[in-house]
N, C-alpha and C positions, 0 to 999 in steps of 0.2 A: 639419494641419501642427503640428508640435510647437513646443516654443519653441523649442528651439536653431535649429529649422530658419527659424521667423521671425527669430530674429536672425542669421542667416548672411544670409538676405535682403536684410534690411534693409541689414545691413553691406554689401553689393554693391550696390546700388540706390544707398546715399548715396555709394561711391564712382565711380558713374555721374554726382552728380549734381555733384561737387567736377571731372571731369575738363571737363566740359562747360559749366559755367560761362560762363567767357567766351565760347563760341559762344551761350550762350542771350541774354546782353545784345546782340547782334548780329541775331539771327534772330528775329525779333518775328513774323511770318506766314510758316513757312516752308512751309507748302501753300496760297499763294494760288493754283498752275494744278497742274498734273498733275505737273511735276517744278519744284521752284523749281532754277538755277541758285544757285551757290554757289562764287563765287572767292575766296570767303575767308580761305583755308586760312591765307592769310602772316599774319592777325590773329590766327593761331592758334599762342601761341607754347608749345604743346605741341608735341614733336617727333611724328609720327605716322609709320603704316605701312599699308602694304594687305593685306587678307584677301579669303579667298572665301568667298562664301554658299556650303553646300555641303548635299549631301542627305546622312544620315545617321542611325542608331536613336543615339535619345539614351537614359539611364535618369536619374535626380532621387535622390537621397539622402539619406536623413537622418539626421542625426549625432546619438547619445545615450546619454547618459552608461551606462555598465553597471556589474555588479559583476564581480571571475573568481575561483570559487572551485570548488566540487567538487559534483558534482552528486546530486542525491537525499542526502536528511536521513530518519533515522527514529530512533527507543530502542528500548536494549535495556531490557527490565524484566526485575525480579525477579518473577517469575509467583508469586501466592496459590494457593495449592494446601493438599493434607492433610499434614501434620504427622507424621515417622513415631510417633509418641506415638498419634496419634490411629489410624494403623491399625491399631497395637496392639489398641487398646480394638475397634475394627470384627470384627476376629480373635475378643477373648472375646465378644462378640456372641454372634456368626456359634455359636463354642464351643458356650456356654450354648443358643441355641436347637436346632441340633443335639443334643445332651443332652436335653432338654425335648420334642423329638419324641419319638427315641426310645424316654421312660421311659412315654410317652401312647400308642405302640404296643406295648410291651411290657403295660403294663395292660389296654390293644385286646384283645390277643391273648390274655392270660388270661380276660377277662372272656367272651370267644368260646368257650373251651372249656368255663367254669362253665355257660354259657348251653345251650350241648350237652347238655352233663349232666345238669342239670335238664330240657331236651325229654325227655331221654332217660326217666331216671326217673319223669316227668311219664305218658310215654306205657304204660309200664310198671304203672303202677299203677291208669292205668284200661284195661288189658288185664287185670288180675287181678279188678277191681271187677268187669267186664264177666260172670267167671267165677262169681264168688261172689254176686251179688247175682242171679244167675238162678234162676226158679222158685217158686212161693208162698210155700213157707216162709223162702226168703230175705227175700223181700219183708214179710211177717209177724212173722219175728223180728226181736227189740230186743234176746234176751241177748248173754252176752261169748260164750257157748259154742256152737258148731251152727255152721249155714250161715247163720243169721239175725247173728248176734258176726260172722262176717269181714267180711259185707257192709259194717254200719256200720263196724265200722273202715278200709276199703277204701275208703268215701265219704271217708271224714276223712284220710286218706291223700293219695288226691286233692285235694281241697280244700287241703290244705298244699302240695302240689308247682304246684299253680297259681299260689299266691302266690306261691312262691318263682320261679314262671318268670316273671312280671309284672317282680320286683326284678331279676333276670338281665337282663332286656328293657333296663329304662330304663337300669342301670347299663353297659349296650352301648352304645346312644343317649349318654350323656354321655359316654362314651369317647370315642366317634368326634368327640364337637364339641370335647373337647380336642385330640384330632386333627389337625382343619380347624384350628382357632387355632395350635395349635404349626408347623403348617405355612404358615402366611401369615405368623407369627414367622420361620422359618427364610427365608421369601422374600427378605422386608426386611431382615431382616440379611445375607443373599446381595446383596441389589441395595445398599444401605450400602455393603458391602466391596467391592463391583465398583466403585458410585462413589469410592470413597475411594480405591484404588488406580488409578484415571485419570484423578484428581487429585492423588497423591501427587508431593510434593516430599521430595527429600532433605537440606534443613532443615530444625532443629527450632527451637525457640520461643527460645532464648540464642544461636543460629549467628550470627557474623560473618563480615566479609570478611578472608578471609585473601591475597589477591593482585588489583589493580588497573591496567590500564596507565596509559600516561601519553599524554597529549594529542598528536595527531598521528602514534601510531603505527598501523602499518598492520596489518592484521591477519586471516590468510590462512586457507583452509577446513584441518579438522582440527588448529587449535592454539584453545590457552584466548582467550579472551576476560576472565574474572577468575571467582576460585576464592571457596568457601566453606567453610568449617570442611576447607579444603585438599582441596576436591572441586570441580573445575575445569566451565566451562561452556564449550562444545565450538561452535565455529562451524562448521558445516556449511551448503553452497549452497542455494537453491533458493527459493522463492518463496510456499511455504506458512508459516501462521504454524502455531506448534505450541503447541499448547492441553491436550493431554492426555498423559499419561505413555504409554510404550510397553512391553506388554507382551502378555504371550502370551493369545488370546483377545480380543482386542480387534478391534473393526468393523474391514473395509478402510476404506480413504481416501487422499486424495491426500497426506497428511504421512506415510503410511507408505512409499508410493509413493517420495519423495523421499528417505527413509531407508535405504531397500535399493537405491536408482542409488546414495548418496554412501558406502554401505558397500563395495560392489562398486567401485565407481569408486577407493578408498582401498586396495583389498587385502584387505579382510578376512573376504568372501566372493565365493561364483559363486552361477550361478543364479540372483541376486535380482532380482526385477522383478515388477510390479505394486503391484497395493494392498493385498498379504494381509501381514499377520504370519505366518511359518511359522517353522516350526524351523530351516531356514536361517538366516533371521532373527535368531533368539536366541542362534543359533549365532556369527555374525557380530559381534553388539554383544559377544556375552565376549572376541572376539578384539582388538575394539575398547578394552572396558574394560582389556582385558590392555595393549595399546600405552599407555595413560595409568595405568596404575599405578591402576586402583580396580577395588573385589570384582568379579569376576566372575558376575553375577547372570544375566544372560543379558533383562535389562528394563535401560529409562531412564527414571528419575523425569523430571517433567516438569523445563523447565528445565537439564537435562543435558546438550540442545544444544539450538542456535537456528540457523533455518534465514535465510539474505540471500543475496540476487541473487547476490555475488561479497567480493570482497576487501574487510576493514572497515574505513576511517582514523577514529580515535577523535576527535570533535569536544568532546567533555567528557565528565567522571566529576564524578558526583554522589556516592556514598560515599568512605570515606576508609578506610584499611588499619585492622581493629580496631573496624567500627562494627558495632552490630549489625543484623541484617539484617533488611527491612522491603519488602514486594512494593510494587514500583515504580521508577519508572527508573532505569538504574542507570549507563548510559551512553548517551551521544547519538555516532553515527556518520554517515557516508556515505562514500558510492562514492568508489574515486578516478580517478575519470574527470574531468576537468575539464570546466567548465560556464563561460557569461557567463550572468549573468541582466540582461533588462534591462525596463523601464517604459514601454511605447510608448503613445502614445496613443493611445485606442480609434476613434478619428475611420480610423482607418490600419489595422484590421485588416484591413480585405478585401486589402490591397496584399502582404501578408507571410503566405506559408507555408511547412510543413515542406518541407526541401530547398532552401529559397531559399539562395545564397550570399551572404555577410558579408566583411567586411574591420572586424580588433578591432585597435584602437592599446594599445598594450601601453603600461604605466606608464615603461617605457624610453623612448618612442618609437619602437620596431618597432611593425609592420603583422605579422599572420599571419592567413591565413582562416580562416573559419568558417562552419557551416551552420546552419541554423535546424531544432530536432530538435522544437519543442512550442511552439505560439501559443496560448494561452486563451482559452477560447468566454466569459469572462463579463468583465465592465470592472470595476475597481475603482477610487473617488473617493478618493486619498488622505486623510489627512488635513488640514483646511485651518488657515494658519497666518495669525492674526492676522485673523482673521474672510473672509480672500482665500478666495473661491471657488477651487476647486479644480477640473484638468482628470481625468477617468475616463481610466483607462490599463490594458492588458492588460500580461499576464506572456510575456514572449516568452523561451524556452533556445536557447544557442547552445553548439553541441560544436565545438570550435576543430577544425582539422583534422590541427593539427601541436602534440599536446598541450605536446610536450619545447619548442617556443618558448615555452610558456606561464609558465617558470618555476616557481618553489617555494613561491612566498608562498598560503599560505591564504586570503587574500581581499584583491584589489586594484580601485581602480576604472581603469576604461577607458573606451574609446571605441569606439560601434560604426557603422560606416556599413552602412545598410541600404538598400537598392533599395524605393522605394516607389512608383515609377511609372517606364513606359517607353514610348517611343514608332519605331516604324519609318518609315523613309523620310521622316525629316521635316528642314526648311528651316532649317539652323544656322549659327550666328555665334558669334566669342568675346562673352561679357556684355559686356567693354571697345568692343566695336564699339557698346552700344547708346549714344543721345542720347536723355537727361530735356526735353523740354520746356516748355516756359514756361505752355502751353494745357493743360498733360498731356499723359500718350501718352509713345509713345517713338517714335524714328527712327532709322532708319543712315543715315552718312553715303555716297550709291555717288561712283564717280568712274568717268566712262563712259569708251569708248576715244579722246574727242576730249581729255579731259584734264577733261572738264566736272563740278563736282561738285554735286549736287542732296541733298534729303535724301527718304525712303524711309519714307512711316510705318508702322509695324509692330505685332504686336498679341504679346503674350509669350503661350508657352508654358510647356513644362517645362524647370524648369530643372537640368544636371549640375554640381554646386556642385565633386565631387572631379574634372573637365574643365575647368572656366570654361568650360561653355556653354549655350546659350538657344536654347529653340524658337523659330521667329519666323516670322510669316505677314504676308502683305500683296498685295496687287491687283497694284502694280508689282514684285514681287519675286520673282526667280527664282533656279536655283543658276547659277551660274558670274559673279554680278556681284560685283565688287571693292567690297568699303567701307574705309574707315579704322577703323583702330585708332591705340592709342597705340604710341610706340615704347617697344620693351624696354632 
């Protein structure tokens, strides 16, 4: 039970026990037998009335304070990404290691054919040796002149083209591992400039803000949100966050997915669906970029647009026109759907779920209903003040049903009556018919059909605080007996 709800209580009980009063200095043993007699009523100079026990589903509710404002909070940030500066530099990389390959296969390649040419000449010269150095007197001669002179020179022939095809060899071998290295150079800088451009922002390191809204406005798919160096950020629907720039080659996924419904959905292409970037695709954002006035690239740096559930009402800006620009929040929105929130006590969540119906007292004093759209599964212990223990209480959302009663105000507090228990077919009286006893307990007063009045003890149920009325049980008690009330 919450506190308001024990002080509604309370407050009804004490005013049971102020009406009753003077019947309790009277009625000292009022169940000495099974029904006491009670003709006392003329000592009773409260006017009174008759009521009926009645059978009936009662419900209990509890009244608690809420707040009414607009449902779901989130920021927009200014997304950290690459710098067009820096994809510059990713560009002469990429350049230079391309170049550096190249000039390492082009050396490859010469070095392939010196290597040739030497086999060749290699093999040449001991097809000649082969010739001349056959037969004894080759073998026997050591002059320059004869068949004995060519042989040695033949030998020495060879023996130089060996060596020279040995330096051909390794000078191939080191080619190639310039190669291999120029081309794991050429990787990295391919994989650099593929990361830098799907982290590319189209700010640079001096950009400011150049357009900001102002607090409370709303703000619908396909217009800015706030501009930078006069290059606007583009609200689009949808429920993905968008984390990397868009552009051609890029992995499917579900942000691209939502990019080609909100371009098609806008006019600016057909055919778009799924999770692929295609040419459609880039086709579509130039048509895009063309309706907003910036280059036509046929890509969206990151941050170019941001994707939300729906319509945006600006709850605060954090920058100011002229500052410069620094990744992170940049503005605080939410939906504008209207919302209560309110603080229940956790003793009461099983009583209270989605779909339950509410009745919210508006700061006016209207009444308009409401549903219960979200109960929280974990309890939170407020903060306690002045050392007072503190009660755990759940976060319970309420979607009003008739938003336009709700008014315009941003945030008001109210009043919510909530159903937290209910009972069918059960034994009801107004609270005013109950009597405080002297012994405890409580009693009704019946008054039978002879005129006889007795008293009736009873045991409390549930009580409907927004009815004035009280479960009530008892041995003697049935529906259709008349008790007293007060008069109205």
């Amino acid at each position: 039970m919450s506190a308001s709800q024990r002080r509604g209580r309370w407050a009804v009980l004490a005013a049971i026990v102020v009406v009753v009063i003077a019947a309790l200095a009277i009625v000292v043993d009022p169940f000495a037998g099974p029904g006491t007699a009670r003709a006392g009523v003329a000592d009773n100079s409260t006017p009174i009335s008759l009521t009926t026990v009645k059978h009936e589903s009662l419900s209990s509710q509890t009244q608690i304070d809420g707040t009414l404002g607009y449902a779901g909070s989130a920021k927009i940030l200014v997304p950290s990404g690459t710098a067009p500066t820096a994809i510059g530099q990713s560009e002469q990389q990429l350049a230079s290691a391309e170049a550096q390959l190249s000039s390492a296969q082009r050396a490859l390649s010469s070095d392939g054919v010196a290597l040739q040419r030497a086999q060749s000449e290699l093999a040449a010269g001991r097809a000649k040796e082969e010739v001349d150095c056959a037969g004894e007197g080759a073998a026997e001669g050591g002059g320059s002149a004869g068949a004995g002179g060519a042989c040695a020179s033949d030998r020495q022939s060879v023996t130089s083209g060996e060596q020279g095809l040995t330096g051909a060899e390794g000078k191939l071998t080191a080619d190639r591992s310039q190669v291999s290295t120029a081309r794991s150079s050429l990787e990295r800088a391919q994989e650099a400039l593929a990361s830098a451009r799907s982290s590319a922002v189209s700010y640079g390191q001096n950009a400011v803000f150049t357009a900001l809204p102002s607090v409370g406005r709303v703000i619908s798919g396909n217009h800015s949100l706030y501009a930078i160096d006069g290059q606007p950020t583009i609200l689009l629907y949808g429920s993905t966050l968008a984390t990397r720039a868009f552009e051609e080659g890029m992995s499917p996924g579900a942000d691209v997915s939502e990019l080609n419904a909100n371009l098609e959905e806008l006019g600016y292409g057909s055919g778009l669906a799924g999770e692929d970037f295609t040419a459609a695709t880039a086709t579509a954002i130039r048509a895009f970029q063309a309706a907003h006035a910036l280059a036509q690239t046929g890509e969206l740096a990151l941050g170019s647009v941001v994707f939300e559930p729906g319509p945006a009402r600006v709850t605060s800006v954090t920058p100011t026109v002229g500052m410069n620009v620094t990744p992170g929040p940049a503005l605080g929105i939410s939906s504008v759907a209207r919302q209560v929130t309110v603080k229940l006590d956790a003793s009461q969540q099983a009583s209270v779920k989605k779909g339950d119906r509410v009745l919210i007292t508006l700061p006016n004093g209207q009444s308009t209903p409401g549903t219960v759209s979200y109960v929280a599964s974990v309890a939170v212990a407020p903060a306690s003040e002045h050392g007072e223990e503190s009660t755990p209480t759940i976060e319970v959302d309420i979607t009003p049903e008739e938003p336009g009663a709700t008014g315009r105000l941003d945030q008001a507090p109210v009043q919510v009556s909530i159903t937290t228990g209910s009972v069918e077919n059960a034994l009801v009286v107004p609270v005013t018919a109950l009597l405080a006893l002297a012994g405890g307990g409580y009693a009704v007063e019946e008054v039978a059909a002879d005129g006889v009045h007795r008293l009736i003890p009873v045991a409390l149920g549930l009580f409907d605080d927004e009815a004035g009325d009280v479960q009530v049980s008892g041995t003697q008690l049935r529906a259709g007996q008349r008790v007293v009330v007060p008069s109205t």
